[in-house]
DRENLUMTI-688298 format. One record per residue (C-alpha): residue in three letters; x, z, y. Coordinates in steps of 0.05 Angstrom, whole numbers, padded with zeros to 5 digits, always signed. Example, Ala and Ser with C-alpha at 12.3 -4.5 7.8 and 13.67 -1.06 7.14 Angstrom:
2
ALA+00246+00156-00090 SER+00273+00143-00021 
// end
This chain:
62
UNK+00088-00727-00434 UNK+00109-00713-00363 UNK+00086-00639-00365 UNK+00125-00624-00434 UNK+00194-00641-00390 UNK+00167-00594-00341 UNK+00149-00545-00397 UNK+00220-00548-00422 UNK+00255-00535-00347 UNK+00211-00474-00346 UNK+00229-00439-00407 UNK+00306-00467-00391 UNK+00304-00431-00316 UNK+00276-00366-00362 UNK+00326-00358-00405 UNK+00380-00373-00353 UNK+00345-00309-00314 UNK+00353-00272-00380 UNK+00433-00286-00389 UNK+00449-00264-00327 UNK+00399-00204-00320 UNK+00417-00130-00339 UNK+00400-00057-00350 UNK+00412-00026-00277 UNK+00449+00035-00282 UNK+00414+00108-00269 UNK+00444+00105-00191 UNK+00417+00035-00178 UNK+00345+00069-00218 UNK+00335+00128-00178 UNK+00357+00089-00110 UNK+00299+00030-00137 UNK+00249+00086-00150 UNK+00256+00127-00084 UNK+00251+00060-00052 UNK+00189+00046-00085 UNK+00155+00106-00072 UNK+00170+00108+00000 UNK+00134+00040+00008 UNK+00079+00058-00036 UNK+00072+00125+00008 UNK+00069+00084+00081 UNK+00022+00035+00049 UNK-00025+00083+00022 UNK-00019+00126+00084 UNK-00037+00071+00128 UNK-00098+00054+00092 UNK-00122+00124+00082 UNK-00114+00133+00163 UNK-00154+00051+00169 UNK-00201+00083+00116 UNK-00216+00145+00163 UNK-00225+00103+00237 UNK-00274+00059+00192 UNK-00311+00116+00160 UNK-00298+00167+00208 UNK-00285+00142+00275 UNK-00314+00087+00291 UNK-00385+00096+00270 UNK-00385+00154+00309 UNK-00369+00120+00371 UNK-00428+00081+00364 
// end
């Protein structure tokens, strides 16, 4: 019975997230998605470079 209490505080804290969530505006959007893509662009960038000492690099060396 304890975890139906629990249950209920869940789907409570959800719907309180809901209420006071909203549509962002095409400003906040286009700031969000050039964000996004930045990161995603470093982080793939930095693997393809770890990718290339591994591959590359570094067997080479030995």
């Amino acid at each position: 019975m304890a975890d139906r209490g629990k249950f209920s505080d869940l789907i409570g804290s959800w719907r309180k997230i809901l209420r006071l969530s909203r549509k962002p505006d095409r400003e906040e959007f286009m700031l969000l998605l050039k964000l996004n893509l930045i990161g995603f662009t470093i982080v793939g960038s930095i693997g393809y470079v770890i990718h290339i000492l591994a591959t590359v690099v570094i067997p080479g060396i030995f």
